[in-house]
C-alpha positions in Angstrom: 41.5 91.0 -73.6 44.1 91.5 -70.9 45.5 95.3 -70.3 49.0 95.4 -71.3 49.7 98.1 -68.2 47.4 95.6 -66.1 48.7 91.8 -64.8 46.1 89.2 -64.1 45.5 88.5 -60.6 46.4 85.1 -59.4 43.1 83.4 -60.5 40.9 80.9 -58.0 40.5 78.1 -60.0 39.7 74.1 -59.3 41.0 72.9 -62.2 44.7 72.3 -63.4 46.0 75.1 -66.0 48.6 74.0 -68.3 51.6 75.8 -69.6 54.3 75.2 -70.8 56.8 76.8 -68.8 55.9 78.5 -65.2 58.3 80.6 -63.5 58.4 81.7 -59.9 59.4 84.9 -59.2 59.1 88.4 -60.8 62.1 90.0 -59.8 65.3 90.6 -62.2 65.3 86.8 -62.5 61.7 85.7 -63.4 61.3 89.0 -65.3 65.0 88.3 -66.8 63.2 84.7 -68.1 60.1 85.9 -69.4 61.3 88.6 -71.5 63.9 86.4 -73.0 61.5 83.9 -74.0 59.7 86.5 -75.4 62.2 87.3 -77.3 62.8 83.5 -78.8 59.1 83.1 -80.0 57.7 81.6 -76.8 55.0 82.8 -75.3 53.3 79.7 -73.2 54.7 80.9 -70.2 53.3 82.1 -66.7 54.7 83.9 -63.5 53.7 83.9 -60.7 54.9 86.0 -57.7 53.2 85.9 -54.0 53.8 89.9 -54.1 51.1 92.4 -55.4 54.1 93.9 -57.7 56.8 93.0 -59.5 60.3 93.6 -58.3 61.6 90.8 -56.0 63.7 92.4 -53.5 63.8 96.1 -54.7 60.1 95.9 -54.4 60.3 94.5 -50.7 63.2 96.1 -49.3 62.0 99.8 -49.0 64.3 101.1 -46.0 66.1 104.4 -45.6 69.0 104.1 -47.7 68.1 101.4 -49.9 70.8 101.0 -52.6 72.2 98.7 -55.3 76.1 98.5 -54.8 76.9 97.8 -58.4 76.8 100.6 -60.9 73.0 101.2 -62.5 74.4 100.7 -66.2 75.3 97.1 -65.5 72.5 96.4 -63.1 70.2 96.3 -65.6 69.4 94.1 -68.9 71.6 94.4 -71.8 69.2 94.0 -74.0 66.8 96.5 -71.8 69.4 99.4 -71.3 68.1 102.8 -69.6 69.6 105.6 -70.5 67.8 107.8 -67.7 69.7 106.3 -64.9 69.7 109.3 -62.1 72.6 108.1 -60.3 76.3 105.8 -60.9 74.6 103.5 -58.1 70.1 103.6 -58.1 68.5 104.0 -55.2 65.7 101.1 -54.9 63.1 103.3 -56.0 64.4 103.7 -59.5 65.1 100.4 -60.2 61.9 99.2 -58.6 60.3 101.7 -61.4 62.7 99.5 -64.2 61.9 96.7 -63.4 57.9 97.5 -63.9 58.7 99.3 -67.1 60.6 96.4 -68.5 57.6 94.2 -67.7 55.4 96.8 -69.5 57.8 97.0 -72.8 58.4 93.6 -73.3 54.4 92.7 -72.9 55.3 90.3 -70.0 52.1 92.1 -68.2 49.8 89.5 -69.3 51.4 86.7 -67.9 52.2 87.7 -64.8 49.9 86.1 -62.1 50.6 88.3 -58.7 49.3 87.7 -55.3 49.9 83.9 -56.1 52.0 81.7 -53.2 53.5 78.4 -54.4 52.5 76.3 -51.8 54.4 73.0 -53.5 55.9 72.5 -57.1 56.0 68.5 -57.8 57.2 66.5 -60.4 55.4 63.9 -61.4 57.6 61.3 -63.5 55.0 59.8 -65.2 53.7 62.2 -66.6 57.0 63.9 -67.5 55.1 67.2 -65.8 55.3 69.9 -62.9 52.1 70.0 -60.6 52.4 73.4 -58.8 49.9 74.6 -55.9 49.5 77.8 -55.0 47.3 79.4 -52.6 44.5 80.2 -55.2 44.8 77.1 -57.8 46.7 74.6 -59.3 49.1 74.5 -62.6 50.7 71.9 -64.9 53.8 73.1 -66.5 56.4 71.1 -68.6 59.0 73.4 -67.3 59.9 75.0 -64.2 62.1 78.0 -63.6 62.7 79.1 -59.5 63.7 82.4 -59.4 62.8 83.1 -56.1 66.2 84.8 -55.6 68.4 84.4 -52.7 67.8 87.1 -50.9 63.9 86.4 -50.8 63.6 85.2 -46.9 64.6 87.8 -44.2 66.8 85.8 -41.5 65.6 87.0 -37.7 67.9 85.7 -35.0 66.4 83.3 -32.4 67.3 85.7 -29.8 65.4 84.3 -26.2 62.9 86.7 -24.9 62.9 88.7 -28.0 58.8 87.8 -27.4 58.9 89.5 -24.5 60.0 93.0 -26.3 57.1 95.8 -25.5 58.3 98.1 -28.1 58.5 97.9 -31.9 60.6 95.4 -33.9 61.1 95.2 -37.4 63.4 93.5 -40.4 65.4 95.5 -43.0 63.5 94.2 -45.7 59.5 94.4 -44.1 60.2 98.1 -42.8 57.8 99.4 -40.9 57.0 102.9 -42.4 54.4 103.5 -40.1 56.4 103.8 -36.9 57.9 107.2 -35.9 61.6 107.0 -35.1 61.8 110.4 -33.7 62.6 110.3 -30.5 63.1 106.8 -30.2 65.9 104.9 -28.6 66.8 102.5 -31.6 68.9 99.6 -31.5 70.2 97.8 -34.8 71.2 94.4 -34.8 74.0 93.6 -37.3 76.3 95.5 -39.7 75.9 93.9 -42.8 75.1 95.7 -46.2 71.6 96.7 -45.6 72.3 98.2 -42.2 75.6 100.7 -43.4 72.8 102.2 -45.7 70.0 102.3 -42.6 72.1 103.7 -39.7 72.9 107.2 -41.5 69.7 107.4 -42.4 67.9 107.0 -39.2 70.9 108.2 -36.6 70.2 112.0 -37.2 66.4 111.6 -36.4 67.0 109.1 -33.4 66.9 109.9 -29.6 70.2 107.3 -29.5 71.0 104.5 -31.8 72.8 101.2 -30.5 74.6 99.7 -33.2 75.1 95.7 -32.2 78.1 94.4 -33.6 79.5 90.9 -34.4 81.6 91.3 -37.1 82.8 95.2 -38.6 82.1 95.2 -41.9 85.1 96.5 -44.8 83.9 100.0 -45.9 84.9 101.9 -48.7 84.6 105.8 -49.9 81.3 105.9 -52.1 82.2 106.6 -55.4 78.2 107.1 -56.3 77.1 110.3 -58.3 74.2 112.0 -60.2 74.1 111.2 -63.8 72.1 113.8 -64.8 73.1 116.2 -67.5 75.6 115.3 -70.2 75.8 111.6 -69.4 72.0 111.0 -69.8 72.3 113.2 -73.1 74.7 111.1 -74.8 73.4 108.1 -73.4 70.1 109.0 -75.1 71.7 110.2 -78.3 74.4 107.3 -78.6 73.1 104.0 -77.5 76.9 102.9 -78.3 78.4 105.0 -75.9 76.2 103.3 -72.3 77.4 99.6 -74.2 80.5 100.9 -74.2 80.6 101.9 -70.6 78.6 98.6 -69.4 81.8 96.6 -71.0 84.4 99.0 -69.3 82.1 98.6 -65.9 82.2 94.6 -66.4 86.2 94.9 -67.1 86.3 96.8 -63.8 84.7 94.2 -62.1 86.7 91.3 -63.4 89.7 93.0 -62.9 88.7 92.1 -59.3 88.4 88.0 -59.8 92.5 87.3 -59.6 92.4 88.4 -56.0 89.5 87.3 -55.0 89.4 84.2 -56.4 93.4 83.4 -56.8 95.9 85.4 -54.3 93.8 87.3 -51.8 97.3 89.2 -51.4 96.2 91.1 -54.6 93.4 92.7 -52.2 95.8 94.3 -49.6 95.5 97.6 -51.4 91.9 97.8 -51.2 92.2 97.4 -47.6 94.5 99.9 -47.2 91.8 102.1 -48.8 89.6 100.7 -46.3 91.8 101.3 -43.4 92.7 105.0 -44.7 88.9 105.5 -44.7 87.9 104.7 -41.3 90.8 106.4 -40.3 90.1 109.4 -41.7 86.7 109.9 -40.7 86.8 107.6 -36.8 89.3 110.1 -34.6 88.1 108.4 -31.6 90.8 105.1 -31.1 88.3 102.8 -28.9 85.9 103.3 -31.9 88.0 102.7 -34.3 89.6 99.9 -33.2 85.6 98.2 -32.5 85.4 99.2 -36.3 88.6 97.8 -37.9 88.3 94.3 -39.5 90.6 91.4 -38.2 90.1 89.4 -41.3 91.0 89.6 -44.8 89.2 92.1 -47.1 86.4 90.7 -49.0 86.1 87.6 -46.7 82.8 89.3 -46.3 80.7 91.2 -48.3 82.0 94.6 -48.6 80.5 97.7 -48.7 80.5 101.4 -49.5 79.7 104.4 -47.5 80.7 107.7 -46.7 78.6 108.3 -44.3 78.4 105.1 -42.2 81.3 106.3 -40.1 80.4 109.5 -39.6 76.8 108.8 -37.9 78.8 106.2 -35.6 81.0 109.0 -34.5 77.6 110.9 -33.2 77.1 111.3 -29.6 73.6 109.7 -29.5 75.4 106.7 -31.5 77.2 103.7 -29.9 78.8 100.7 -30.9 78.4 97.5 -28.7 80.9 94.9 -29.4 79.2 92.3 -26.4 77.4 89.5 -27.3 73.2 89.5 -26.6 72.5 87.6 -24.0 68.6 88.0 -24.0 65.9 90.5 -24.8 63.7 91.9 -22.0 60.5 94.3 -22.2 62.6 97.0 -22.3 65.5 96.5 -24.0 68.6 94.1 -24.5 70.7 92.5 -22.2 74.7 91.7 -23.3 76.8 89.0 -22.3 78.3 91.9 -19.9 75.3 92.1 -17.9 74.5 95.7 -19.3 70.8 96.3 -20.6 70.4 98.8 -23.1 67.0 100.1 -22.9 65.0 100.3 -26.4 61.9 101.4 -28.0 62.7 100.0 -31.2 64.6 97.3 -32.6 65.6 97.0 -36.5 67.5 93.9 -37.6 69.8 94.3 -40.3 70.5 90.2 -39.9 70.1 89.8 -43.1 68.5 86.6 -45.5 68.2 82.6 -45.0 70.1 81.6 -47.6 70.6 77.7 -46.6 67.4 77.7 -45.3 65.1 79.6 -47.5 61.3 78.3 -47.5 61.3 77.8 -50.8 63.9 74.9 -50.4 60.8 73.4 -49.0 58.3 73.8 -51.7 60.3 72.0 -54.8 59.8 68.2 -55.0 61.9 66.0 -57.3 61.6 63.1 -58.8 62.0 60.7 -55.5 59.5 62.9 -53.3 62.2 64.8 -51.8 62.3 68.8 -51.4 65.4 71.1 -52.8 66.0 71.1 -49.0 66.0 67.1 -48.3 68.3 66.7 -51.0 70.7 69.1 -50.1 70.5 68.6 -46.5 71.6 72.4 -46.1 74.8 71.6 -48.4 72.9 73.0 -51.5 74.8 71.8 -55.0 73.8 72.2 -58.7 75.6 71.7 -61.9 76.5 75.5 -63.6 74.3 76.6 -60.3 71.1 76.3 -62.5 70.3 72.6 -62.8 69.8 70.1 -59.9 70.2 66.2 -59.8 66.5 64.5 -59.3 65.2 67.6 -60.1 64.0 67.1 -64.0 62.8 70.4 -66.2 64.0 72.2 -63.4 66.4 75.5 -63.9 67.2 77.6 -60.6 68.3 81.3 -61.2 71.5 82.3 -59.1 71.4 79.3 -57.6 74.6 77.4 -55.9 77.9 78.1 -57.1 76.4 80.3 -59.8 77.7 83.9 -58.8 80.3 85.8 -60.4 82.1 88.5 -58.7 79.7 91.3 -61.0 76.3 92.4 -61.5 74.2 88.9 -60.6 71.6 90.4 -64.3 74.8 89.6 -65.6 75.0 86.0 -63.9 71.5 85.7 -64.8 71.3 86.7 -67.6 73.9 83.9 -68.9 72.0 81.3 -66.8 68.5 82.1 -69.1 70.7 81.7 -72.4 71.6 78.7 -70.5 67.7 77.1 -70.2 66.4 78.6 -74.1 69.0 76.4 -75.5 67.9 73.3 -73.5 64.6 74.0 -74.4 65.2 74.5 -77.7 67.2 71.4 -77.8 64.3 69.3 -76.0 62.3 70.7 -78.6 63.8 70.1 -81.9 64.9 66.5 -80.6 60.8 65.8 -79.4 62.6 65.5 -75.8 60.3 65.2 -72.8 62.4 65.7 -69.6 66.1 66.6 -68.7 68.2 65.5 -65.5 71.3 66.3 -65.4 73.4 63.2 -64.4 74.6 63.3 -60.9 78.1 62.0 -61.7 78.1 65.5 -63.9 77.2 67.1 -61.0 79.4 66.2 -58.3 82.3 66.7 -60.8 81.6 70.2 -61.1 80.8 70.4 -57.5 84.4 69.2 -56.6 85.9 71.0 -59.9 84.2 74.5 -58.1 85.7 73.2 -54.2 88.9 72.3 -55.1 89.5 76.0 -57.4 87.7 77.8 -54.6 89.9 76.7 -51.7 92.5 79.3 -52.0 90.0 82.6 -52.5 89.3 84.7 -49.9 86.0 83.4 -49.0 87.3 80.3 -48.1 90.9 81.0 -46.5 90.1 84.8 -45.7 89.7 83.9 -41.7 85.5 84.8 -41.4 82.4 83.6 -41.1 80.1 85.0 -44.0 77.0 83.8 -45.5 79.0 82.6 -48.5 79.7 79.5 -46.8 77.5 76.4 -45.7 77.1 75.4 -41.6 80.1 72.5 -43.3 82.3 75.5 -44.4 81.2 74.9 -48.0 81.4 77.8 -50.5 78.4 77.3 -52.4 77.9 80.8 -53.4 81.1 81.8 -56.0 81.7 80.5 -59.6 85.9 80.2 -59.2 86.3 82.3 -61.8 85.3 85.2 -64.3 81.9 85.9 -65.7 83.4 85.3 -69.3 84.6 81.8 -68.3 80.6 81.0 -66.7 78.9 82.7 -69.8 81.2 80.8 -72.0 80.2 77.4 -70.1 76.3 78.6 -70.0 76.3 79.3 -73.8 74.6 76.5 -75.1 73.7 73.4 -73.0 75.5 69.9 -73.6 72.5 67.5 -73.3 75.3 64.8 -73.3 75.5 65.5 -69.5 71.8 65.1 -69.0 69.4 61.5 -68.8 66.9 62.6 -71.5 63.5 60.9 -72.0 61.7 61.2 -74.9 58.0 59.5 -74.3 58.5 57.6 -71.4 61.8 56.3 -72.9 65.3 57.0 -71.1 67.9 57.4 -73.4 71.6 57.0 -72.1 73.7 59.0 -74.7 77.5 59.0 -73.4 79.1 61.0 -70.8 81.7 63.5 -71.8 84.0 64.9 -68.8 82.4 67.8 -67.1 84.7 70.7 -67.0 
């Protein structure tokens, strides 16, 4: 009998196990999955995770500062609420610890297989099943579920000589905790999310810090506080009063979709807030005009922090605006011909989101991988079902996020795959594929609304977009409109086969 506190290591096996559904992942979206099917009577279900804990990306990404920049009380389940959140925004510890006490409370423990790599996931159409390798045995699963999450894959610039480097380099998310900054001469590569939450936290303990900058990033003021107190009270004693203030939190956010989405001119007032900021806390001109954004706010990802500026104002803290030309053993070289001597290098360059690895590992029906097929334009239909790709659902995959909490995104895309599965099961179904004239109408229905948002007109170059300038990141719209159209899934859009048999039923316009 299996521990409920204690998962099942990955096991070495020759033989093919069979289940009925096998998710990859274990972070908010695999764990999402399996305690949902929980919930709807299913338990033939495995996940697997090549991490020796659950947690996807809050269990990885362990650096100074690590925070979640969506409020705790709707970055979390609704059906799992916490009513001990510490803080408006959790640090990464906390939510690391939810997501292993959700696992625990919802008995998901026992089918979690950890320390287990997918090494391939194919379908085979004859038998109307998934074989899946991983680096310690071999599964067959009617349906599979990636949830490997986007930001999974830590994206390291090809920068030449960076070989060559004698001291210590490192990513955001694989921290090295070993390694002493004291003292050091620290350079950080990038500006994006993860480093505004690194840089105060290391600048104070640095000997200098060398911020290198491409792009500066849209901050605002950090509204975070503790929640301690009163708040946890009556979140403990009145369940109704946290719903209550997860809807008014999701209202907030949506309030936000018109301008991001429809007339970017609605976001000038956030970046007067923005601009006020930096003003207020950058006195020095040069810096602050290194710091001030040329394109529109929320092109890019923005961020909060009210202490990013003020360690950039330090006098062991400097901004370099110059391109890298080349890394040396001891140090960087810019385009200007300057080298900044280093002893440690951090890059805060983010995730490979067009080019994730695990692109590589799913095989559909034609023998092509995810990656093939999309030939780094990635497309879905509702961002969780892929043409070829039968019995496959992706979690936050393209053209699946709403401008909120992605559990809640999530959350509506596993509503989304229970009803299909119900479906395929009450109507002795063996395989789903979604049609790919379904597809590509939602795929030009989702280009055509997002060509006015800010992502695609705001003037920058963000990791929303494809290397063709594709958005395939955003729903165009409002969570309520993609929960609505994730609700229950319309099978007429799909070629079902029911025992080797392909049924044609007729095609209803995708909207």
């Amino acid at each position: 009998m299996v521990s409920a506190t204690q998962p099942v290591e990955c096991p070495v096996h020759d033989s093919r196990e069979k289940v009925h559904v096998l998710v990859i992942g274990a972070g908010f979206g695999g764990l999402g999955t399996a305690m949902q099917l929980k919930q709807a009577g299913i338990d033939d279900f495995v996940v697997l995770d090549r991490a020796s804990e659950v947690g996807g990306t809050w269990q990885v990404n362990t650096y100074p500062g690590a925070q979640c920049d969506i409020p705790s009380i709707l970055y979390s389940f609704s059906f799992a609420p916490n009513p001990n959140w510490t803080r408006l925004y959790p640090l990464q510890p906390e939510i690391h610890d939810y997501l292993r006490a959700c696992a625990e409370d919802f008995g998901i423990v026992p089918h979690l297989r950890l320390n287990c790599e997918v090494r391939d996931a194919t379908w085979d159409d004859a038998a109307q099943v998934w074989h899946v390798t991983t680096d310690q045995g071999s599964w067959e699963a009617r349906i599979l579920v990636g949830a490997m999450g986007p930001f999974s894959e830590p994206a390291v610039p090809d920068l030449p000589g960076l070989d060559s480097f004698e001291g210590t380099v490192f990513h955001s998310a694989a921290w090295n905790h070993e390694h002493d900054l004291s003292g050091d001469r620290v350079a950080v590569v990038g500006t994006g999310a993860s480093a505004v939450q690194i840089i105060p936290r290391i600048q104070p303990i640095a000997g200098s810090l060398t911020v290198f900058q491409r792009t500066p990033t849209w901050i605002l003021p950090h509204p975070d506080q503790p929640m301690t107190g009163w708040p946890r009270t009556l979140f403990e004693r009145i369940p109704l009063v946290q719903r209550l203030a997860r809807t008014g939190l999701d209202l907030v956010q949506e309030a936000m979709v018109p301008g991001f989405v429809y007339r970017p001119a609605l976001l000038k007032g956030l970046a007067s807030l923005g601009r006020a900021h930096l003003k207020r806390q950058i006195r020095d001109p040069e810096l602050r005009r290194k710091l001030t954004p040329t394109y529109a706010f929320g092109c890019k990802r923005p961020t909060f922090s009210n202490a990013y500026y003020p360690a950039l104002a330090q006098p062991n803290a400097a901004v370099v605006t110059e391109g890298i030309l080349e890394v040396r053993p001891n140090g960087i070289v810019t385009v200007d011909g300057t080298l900044h001597e280093l002893d440690t290098i951090v890059m805060g360059t983010g995730f490979r989101l067009t080019d994730n690895p695990a692109f590589d590992v799913v095989r559909g029906r034609d023998g092509r991988t995810l990656a093939e097929a999309w030939d780094g334009n990635a497309r879905a239909y509702l961002g969780t079902t892929i043409s070829g790709f039968p019995n496959f659902f992706m979690l936050l995959g393209p053209n699946s996020v709403t401008y909120t909490s992605q559990v809640v995104t999530i959350e509506a895309q596993v509503k989304y795959i229970l009803s299909a599965l119900q479906q395929m099961e009450a109507q002795g179904m063996a395989s789903i594929d979604v049609r790919p004239e379904v597809q590509q109408a939602f795929v030009d229905d989702v280009d055509e609304r997002l060509q006015k948002s800010v992502w695609n007109a705001g003037g920058c170059a963000s990791y929303y977009l494809s290397g063709e300038g594709r958005n395939f990141t955003f729903y165009p719209g409002f969570n309520r409109s993609f929960r609505a159209r994730t609700r229950r899934a319309d099978l007429a859009k799909y070629v079902t086969r029911r025992a080797g048999i392909s049924s044609q039923p007729t095609v209803r316009t995708a909207g």
